[in-house]
C-alpha positions in Angstrom: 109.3 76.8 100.0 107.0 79.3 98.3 107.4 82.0 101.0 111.3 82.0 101.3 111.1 82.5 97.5 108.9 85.7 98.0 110.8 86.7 101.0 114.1 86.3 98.4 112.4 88.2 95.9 111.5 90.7 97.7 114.9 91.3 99.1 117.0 91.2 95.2 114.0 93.8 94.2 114.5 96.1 97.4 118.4 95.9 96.5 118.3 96.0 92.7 117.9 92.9 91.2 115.0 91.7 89.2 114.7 88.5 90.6 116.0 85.3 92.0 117.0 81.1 91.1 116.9 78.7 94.0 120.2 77.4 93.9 120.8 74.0 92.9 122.6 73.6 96.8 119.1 74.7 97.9 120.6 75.6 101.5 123.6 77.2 103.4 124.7 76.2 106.7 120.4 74.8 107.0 119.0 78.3 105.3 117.9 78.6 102.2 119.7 79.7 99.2 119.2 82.2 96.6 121.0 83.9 93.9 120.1 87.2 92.6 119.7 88.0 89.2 119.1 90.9 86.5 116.7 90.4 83.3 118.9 91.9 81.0 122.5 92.1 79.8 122.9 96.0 80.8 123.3 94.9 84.4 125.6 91.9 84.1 127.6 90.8 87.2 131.2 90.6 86.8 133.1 89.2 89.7 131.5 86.9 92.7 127.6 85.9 92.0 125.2 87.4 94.5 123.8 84.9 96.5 120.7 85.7 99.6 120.1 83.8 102.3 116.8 83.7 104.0 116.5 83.7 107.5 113.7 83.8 109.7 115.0 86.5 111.4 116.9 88.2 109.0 117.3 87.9 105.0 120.7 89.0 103.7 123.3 88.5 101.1 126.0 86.4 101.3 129.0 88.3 102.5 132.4 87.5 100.9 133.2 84.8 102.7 130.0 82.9 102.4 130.1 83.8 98.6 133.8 81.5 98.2 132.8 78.9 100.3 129.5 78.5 98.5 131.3 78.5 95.4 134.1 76.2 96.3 136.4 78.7 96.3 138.4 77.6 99.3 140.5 74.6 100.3 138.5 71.5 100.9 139.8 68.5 102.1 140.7 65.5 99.6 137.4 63.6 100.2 135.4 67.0 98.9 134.0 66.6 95.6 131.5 69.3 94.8 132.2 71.9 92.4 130.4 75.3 91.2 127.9 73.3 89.4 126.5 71.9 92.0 125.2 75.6 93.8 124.3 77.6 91.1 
């Protein structure tokens, strides 16, 4: 778990960010799940959260998509009962 935390980290940094969280989800579709983050206010995120997925292969960020369904932001069926809370 350590080294697809590095690997996240490493990624936010060469893109930007300061750092990353484990999300709460801990995986996407069997990868795991990361979202990026600033240390300070001046770079605050308004809109979708970034979210990076490690991948053996490939580490990248969510694309738009992946970001909604993530956050729950498409239709479910009835029997569905996560919510936001539950990824980030």
């Amino acid at each position: 778990m350590h080294k697809n935390n590095d690997i996240a980290v490493k990624f936010a940094k060469d893109n930007g960010y300061d750092t990353v969280s484990p999300c709460k989800r801990k995986t996407w579709n069997g990868l795991p799940l990361y979202f990026a983050k600033f240390h300070n206010e001046e770079n605050m995120i308004i809109g979708l959260p970034t979210f990076i997925i490690v991948d053996s292969e490939r580490t990248r960020f969510a694309n738009r998509d992946e970001t909604r369904r993530i956050m729950g932001l498409v239709s479910h069926p009835a029997e569905f009962t996560e919510s936001l809370e539950d990824y980030l």
